[in-house]
ROLO-903769 format. One record per residue: residue number from 1; x, y, z of N, C-alpha, C, CB in turn; residue in one letter. Coordinates in pm, 1 decimal, always signed. Glycine has a CB too. Example, Ala and Ser with C-alpha at 12.3 -4.5 7.8 and 13.67 -1.06 7.14 Angstrom:
+-----+----------+----------+----------+----------+----------+----------+----------+----------+----------+----------+----------+----------+------+
:  nr :      nxx :      nyy :      nzz :     caxx :     cayy :     cazz :      cxx :      cyy :      czz :     cbxx :     cbyy :     cbzz : rest :
+-----+----------+----------+----------+----------+----------+----------+----------+----------+----------+----------+----------+----------+------+
:   1 :  +1319.0 :   -569.0 :   +780.0 :  +1230.0 :   -450.0 :   +780.0 :  +1320.0 :   -330.0 :   +780.0 :  +1130.8 :   -447.3 :   +904.6 :    A :
:   2 :  +1285.0 :   -225.0 :   +708.0 :  +1367.0 :   -106.0 :   +714.0 :  +1290.0 :     +3.0 :   +787.0 :  +1408.4 :    -59.8 :   +572.5 :    S :
+-----+----------+----------+----------+----------+----------+----------+----------+----------+----------+----------+----------+----------+------+
***
This chain:
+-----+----------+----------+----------+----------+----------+----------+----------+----------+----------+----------+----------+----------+------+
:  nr :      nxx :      nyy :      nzz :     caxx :     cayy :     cazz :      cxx :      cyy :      czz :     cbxx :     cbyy :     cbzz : rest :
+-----+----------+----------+----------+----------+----------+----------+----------+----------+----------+----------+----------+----------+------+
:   1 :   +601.0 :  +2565.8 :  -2718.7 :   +524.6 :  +2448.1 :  -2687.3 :   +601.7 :  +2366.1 :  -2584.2 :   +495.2 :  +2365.6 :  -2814.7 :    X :
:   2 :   +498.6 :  +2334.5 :  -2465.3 :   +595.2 :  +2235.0 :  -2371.7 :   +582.1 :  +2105.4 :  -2410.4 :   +564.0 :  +2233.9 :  -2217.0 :    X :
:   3 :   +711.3 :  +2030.4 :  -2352.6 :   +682.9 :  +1880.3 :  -2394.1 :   +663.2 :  +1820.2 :  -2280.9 :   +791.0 :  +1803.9 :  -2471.7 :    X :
:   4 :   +576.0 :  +1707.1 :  -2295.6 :   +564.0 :  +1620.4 :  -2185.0 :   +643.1 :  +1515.9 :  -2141.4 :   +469.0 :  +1573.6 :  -2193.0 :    X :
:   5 :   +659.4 :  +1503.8 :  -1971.2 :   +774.9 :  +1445.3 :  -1922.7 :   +782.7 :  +1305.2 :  -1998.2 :   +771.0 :  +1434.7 :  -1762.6 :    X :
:   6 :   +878.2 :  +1250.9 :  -2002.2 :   +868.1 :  +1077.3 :  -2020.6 :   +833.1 :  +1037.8 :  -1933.2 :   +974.0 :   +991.1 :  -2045.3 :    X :
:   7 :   +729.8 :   +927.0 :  -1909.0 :   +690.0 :   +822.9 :  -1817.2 :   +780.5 :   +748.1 :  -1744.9 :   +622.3 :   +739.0 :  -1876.3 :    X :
:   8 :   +754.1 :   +747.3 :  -1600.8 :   +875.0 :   +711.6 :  -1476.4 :   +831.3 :   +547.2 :  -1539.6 :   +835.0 :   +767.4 :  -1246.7 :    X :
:   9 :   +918.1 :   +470.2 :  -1577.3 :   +914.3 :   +291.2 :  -1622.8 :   +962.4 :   +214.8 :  -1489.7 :  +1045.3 :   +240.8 :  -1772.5 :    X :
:  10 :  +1084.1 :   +300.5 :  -1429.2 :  +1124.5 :   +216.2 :  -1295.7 :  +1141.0 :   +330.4 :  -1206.9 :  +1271.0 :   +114.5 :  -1302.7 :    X :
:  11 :  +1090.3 :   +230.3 :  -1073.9 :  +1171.9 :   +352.1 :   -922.3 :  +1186.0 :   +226.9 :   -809.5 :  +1019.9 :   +530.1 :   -827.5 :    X :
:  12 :  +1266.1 :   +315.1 :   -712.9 :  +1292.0 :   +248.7 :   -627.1 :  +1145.0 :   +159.1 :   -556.1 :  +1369.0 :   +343.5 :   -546.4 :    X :
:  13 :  +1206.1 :    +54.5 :   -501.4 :  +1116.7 :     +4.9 :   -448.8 :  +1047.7 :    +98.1 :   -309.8 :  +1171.9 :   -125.0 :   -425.5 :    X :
:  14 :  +1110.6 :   +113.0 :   -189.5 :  +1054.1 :   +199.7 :   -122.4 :   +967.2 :   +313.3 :   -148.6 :  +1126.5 :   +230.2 :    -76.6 :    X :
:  15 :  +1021.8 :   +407.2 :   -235.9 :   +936.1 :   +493.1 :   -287.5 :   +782.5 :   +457.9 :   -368.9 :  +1021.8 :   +555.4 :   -367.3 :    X :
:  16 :   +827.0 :   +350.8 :   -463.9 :   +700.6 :   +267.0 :   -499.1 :   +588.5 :   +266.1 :   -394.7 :   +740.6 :   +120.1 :   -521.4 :    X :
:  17 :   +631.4 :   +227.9 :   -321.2 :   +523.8 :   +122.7 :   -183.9 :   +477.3 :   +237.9 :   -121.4 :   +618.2 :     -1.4 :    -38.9 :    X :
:  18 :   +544.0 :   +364.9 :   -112.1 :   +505.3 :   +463.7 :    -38.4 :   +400.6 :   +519.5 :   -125.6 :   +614.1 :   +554.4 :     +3.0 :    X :
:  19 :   +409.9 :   +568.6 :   -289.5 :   +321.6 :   +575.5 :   -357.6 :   +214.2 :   +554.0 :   -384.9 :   +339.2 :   +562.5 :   -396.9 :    X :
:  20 :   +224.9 :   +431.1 :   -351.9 :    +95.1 :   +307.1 :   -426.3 :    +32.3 :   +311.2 :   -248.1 :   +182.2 :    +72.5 :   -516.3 :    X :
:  21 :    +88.6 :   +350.1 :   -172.2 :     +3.4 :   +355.9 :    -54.3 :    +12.3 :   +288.0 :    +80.8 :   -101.1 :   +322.6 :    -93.7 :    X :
:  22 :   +107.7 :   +146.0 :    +49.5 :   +115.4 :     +8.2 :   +143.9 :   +194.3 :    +40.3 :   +228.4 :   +162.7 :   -127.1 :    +87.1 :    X :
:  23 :   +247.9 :   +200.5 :   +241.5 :   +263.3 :   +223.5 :   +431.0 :   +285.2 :   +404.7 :   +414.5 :   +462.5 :   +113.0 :   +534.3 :    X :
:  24 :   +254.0 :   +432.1 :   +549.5 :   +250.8 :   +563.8 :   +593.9 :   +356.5 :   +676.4 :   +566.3 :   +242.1 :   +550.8 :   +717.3 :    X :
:  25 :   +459.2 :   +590.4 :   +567.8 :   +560.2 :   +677.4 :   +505.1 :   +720.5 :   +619.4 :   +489.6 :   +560.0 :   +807.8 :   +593.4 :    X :
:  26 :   +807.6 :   +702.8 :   +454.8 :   +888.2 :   +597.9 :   +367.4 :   +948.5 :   +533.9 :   +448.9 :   +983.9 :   +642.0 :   +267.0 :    X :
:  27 :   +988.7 :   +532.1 :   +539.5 :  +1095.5 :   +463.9 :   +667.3 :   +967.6 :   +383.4 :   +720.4 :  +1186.5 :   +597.0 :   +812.2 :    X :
:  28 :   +891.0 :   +352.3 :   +682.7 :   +825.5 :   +184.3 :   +690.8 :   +807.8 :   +129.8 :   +586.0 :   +692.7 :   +159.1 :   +748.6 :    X :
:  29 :   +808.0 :   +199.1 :   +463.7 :   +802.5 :   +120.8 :   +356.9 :   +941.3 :    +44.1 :   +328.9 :   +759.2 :   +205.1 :   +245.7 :    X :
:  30 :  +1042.7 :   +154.2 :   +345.7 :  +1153.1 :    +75.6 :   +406.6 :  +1227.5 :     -8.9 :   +438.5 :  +1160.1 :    +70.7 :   +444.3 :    X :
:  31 :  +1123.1 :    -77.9 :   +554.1 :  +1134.4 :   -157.8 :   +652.4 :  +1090.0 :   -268.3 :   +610.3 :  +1081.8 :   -120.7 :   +758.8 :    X :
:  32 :  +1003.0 :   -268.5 :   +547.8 :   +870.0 :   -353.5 :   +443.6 :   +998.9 :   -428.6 :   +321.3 :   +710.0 :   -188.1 :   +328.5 :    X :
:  33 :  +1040.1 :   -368.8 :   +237.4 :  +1129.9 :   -374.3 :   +154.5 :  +1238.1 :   -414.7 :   +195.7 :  +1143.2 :   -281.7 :   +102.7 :    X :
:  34 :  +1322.0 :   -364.4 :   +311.4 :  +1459.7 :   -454.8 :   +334.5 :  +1405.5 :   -550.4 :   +465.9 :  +1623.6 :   -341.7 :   +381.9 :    X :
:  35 :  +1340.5 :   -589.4 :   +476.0 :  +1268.9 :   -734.5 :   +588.2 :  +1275.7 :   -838.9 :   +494.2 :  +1076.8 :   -725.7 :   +653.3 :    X :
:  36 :  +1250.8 :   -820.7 :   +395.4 :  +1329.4 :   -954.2 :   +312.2 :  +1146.1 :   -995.5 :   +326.3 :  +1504.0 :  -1090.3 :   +418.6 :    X :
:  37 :  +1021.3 :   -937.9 :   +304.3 :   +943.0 :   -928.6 :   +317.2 :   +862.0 :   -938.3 :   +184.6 :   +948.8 :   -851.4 :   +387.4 :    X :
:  38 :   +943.9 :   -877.2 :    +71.0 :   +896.8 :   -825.0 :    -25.7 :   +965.6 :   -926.0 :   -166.9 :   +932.6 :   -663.2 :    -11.0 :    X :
:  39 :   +875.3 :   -987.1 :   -245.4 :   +962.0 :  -1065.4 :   -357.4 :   +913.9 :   -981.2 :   -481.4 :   +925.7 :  -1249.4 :   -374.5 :    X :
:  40 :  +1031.4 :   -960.6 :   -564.1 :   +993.7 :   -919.7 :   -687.9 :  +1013.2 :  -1025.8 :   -780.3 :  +1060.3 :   -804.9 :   -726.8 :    X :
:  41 :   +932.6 :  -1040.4 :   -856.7 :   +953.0 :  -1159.7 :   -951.3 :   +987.9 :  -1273.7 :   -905.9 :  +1040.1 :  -1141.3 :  -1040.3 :    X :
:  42 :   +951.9 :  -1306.9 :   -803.4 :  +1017.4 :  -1434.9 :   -705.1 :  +1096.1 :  -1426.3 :   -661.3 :  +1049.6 :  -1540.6 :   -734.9 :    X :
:  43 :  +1181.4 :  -1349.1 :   -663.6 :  +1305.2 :  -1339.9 :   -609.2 :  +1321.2 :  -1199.3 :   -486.0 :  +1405.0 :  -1326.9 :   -745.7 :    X :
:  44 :  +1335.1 :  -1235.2 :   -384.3 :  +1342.0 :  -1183.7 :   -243.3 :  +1433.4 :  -1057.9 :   -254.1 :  +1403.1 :  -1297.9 :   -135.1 :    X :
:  45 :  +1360.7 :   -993.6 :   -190.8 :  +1411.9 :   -781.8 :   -198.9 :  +1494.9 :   -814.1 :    -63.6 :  +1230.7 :   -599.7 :   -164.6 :    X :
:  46 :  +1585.9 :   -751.1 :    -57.7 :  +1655.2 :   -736.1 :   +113.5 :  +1685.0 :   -550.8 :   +103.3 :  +1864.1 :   -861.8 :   +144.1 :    X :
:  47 :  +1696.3 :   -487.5 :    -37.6 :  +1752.4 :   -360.9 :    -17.7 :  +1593.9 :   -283.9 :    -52.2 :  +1904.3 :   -323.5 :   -129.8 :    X :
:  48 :  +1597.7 :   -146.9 :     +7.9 :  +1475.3 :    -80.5 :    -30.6 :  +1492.8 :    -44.1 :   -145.4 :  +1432.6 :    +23.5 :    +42.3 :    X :
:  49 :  +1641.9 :     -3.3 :   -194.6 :  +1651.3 :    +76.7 :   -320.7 :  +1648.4 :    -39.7 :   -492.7 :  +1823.8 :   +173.5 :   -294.3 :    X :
:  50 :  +1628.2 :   -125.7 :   -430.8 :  +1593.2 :   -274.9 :   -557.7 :  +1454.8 :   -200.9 :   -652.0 :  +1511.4 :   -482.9 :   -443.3 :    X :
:  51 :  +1509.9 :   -137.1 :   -761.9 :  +1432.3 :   -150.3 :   -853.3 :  +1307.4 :   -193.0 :   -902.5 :  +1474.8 :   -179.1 :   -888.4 :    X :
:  52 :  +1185.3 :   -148.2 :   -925.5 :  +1050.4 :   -210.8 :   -932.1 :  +1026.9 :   -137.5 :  -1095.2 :   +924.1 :   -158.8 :   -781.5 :    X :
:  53 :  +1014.7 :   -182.0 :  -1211.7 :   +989.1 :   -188.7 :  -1327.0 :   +839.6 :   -225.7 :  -1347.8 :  +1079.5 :   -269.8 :  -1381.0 :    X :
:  54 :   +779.6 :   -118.7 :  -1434.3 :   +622.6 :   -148.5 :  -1489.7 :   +623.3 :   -313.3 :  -1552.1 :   +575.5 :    -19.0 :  -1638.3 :    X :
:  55 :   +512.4 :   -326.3 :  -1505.5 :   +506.1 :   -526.5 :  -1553.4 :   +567.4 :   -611.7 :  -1440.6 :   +624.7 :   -581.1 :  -1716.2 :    X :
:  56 :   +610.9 :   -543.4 :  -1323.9 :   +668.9 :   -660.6 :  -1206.9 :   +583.9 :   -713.7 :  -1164.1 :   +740.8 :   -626.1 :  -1087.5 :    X :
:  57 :   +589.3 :   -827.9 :  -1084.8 :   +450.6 :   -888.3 :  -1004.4 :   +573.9 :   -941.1 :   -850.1 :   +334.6 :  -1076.5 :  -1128.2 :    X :
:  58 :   +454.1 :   -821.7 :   -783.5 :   +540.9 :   -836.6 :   -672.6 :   +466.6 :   -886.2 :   -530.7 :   +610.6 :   -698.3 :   -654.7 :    X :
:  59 :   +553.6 :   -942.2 :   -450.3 :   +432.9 :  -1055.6 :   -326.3 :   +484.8 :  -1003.2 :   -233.4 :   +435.5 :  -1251.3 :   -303.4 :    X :
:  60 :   +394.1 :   -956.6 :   -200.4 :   +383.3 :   -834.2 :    -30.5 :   +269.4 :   -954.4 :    +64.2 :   +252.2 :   -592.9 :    -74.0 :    X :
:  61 :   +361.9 :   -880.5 :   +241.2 :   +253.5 :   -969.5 :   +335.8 :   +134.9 :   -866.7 :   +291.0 :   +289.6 :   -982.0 :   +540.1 :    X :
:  62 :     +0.1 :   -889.3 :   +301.3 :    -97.6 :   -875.3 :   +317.9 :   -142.0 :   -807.3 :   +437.0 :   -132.3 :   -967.6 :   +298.2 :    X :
:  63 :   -255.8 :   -696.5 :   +479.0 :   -253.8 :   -650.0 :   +568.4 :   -240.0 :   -694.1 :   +710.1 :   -321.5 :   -605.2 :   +546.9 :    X :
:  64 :   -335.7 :   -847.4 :   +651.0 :   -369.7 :   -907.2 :   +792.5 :   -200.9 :   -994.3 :   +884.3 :   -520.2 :  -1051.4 :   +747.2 :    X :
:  65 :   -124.8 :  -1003.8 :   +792.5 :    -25.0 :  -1002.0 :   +828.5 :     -2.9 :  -1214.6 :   +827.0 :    -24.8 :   -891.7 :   +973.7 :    X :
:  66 :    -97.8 :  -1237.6 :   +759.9 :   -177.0 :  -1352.5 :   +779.9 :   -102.0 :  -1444.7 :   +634.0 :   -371.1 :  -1309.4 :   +777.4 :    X :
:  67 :   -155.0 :  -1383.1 :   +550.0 :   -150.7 :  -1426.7 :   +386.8 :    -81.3 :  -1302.4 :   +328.6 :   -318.9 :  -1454.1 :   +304.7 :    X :
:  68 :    -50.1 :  -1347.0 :   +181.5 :    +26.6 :  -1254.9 :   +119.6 :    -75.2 :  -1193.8 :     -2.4 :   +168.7 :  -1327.0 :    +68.4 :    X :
:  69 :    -27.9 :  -1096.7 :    -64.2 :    -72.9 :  -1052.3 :   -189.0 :    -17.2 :  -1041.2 :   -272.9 :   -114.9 :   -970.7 :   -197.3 :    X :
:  70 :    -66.3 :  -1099.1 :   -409.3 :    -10.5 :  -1040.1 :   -556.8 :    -18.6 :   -984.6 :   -639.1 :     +6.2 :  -1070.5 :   -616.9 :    X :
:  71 :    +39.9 :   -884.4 :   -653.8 :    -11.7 :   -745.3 :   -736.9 :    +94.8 :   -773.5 :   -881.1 :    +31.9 :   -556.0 :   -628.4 :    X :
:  72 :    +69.7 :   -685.9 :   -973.3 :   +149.3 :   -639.4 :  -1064.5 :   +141.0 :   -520.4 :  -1110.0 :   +148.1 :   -703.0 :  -1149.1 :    X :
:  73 :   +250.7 :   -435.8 :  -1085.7 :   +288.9 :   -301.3 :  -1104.0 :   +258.3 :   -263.3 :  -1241.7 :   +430.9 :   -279.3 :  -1072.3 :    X :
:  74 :   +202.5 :   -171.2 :  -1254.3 :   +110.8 :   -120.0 :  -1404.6 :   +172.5 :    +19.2 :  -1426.6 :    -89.9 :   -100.3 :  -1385.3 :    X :
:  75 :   +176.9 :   +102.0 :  -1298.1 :   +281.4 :   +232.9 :  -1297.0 :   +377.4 :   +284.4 :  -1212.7 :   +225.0 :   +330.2 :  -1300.0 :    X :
:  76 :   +422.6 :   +417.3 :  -1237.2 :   +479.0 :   +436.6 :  -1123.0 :   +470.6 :   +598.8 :  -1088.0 :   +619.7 :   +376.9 :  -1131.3 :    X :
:  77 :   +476.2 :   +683.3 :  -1020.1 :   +395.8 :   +787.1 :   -978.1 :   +520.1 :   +889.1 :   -915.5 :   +270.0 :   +731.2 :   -864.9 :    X :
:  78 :   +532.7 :   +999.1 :  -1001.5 :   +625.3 :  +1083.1 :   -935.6 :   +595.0 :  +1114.6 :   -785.3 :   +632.8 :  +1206.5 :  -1011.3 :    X :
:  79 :   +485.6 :  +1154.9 :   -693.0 :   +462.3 :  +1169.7 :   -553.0 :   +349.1 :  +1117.0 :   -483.9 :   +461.4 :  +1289.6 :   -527.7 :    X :
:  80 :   +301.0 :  +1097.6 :   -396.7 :   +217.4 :   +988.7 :   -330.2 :   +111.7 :  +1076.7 :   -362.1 :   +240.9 :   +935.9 :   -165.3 :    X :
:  81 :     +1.8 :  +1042.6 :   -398.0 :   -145.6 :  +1135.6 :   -418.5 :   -227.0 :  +1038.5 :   -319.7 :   -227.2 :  +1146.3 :   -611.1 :    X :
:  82 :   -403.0 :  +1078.2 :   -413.1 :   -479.6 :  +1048.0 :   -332.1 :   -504.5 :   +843.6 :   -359.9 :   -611.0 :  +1165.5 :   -357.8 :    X :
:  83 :   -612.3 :   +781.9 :   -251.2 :   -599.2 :   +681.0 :   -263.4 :   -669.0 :   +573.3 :   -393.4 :   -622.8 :   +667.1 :   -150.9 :    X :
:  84 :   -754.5 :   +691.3 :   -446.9 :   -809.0 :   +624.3 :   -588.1 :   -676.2 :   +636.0 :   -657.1 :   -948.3 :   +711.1 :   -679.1 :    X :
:  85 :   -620.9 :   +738.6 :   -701.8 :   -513.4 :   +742.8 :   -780.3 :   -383.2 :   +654.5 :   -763.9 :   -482.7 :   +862.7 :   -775.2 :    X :
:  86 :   -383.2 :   +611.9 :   -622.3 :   -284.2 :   +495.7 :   -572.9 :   -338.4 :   +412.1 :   -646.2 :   -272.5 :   +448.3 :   -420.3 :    X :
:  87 :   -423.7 :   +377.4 :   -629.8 :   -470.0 :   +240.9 :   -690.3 :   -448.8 :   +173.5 :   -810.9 :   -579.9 :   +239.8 :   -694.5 :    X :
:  88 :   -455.6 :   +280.1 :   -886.6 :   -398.9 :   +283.3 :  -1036.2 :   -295.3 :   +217.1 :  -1099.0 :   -363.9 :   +390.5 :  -1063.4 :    X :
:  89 :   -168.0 :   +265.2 :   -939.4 :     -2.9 :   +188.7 :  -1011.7 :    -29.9 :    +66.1 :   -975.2 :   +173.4 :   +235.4 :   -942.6 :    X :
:  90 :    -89.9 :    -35.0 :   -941.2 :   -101.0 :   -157.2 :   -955.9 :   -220.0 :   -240.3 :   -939.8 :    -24.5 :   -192.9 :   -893.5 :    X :
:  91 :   -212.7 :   -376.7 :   -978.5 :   -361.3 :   -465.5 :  -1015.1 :   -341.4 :   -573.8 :   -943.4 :   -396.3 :   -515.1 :  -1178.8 :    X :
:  92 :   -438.6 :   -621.1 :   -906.1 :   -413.9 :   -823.1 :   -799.9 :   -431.9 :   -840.7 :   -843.9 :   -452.7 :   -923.4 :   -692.1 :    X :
:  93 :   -328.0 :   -945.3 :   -860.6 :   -319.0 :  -1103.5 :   -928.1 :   -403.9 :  -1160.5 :   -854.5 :   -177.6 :  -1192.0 :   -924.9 :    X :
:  94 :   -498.7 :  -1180.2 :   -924.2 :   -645.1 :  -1296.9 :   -870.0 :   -561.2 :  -1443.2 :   -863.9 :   -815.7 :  -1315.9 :  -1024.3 :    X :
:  95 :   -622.3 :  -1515.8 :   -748.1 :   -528.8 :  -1646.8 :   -679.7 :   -613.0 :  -1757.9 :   -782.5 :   -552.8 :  -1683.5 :   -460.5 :    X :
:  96 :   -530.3 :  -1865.9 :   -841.9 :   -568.5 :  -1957.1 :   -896.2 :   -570.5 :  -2057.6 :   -868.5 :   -542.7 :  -1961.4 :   -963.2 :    X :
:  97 :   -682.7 :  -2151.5 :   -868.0 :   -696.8 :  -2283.8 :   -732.5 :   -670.5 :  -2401.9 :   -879.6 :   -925.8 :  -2303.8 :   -606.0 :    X :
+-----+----------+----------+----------+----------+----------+----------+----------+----------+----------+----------+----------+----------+------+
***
């Protein structure tokens, strides 16, 4: 009988972002992550390899490059799949007025 893997709980941040989809490939996600671009838990990423844990809520610029977004990380994904399945490792934080 095989057993099933344990569930990935943390990965690098770069790899995350590449996963979940928010850039083309990893040397911009990268870039995204050490731009000091990226806050985890409020507190500002400068390294790509900074840790992203299921339950983070993390504030990325936004596409438009305009406003930001807030997501919270729900999983984390051994290799980048398709874009429904991206979608999955994380949820927006709906903005509260």
């Amino acid at each position: 009988m095989t057993q099933m893997p344990d569930p990935i709980l943390n990965q690098r941040l770069d790899l995350w972002l590449l996963h979940a989809r928010f850039g083309r490939s990893r040397s911009i996600c990268a870039k995204i992550a050490s731009g000091g671009q990226v806050r985890i838990n409020r507190q500002r990423v400068t390294k790509a390899h900074a840790q992203v844990h299921v339950g983070d809520i993390l504030t990325l610029p936004a596409p438009d490059r305009k406003t930001v977004m807030v997501i919270r990380v729900v999983g984390c994904a051994e290799r980048r799949q398709s874009a429904p399945l991206a979608q999955l490792l994380y949820e927006i934080v709906p903005e509260t007025v």
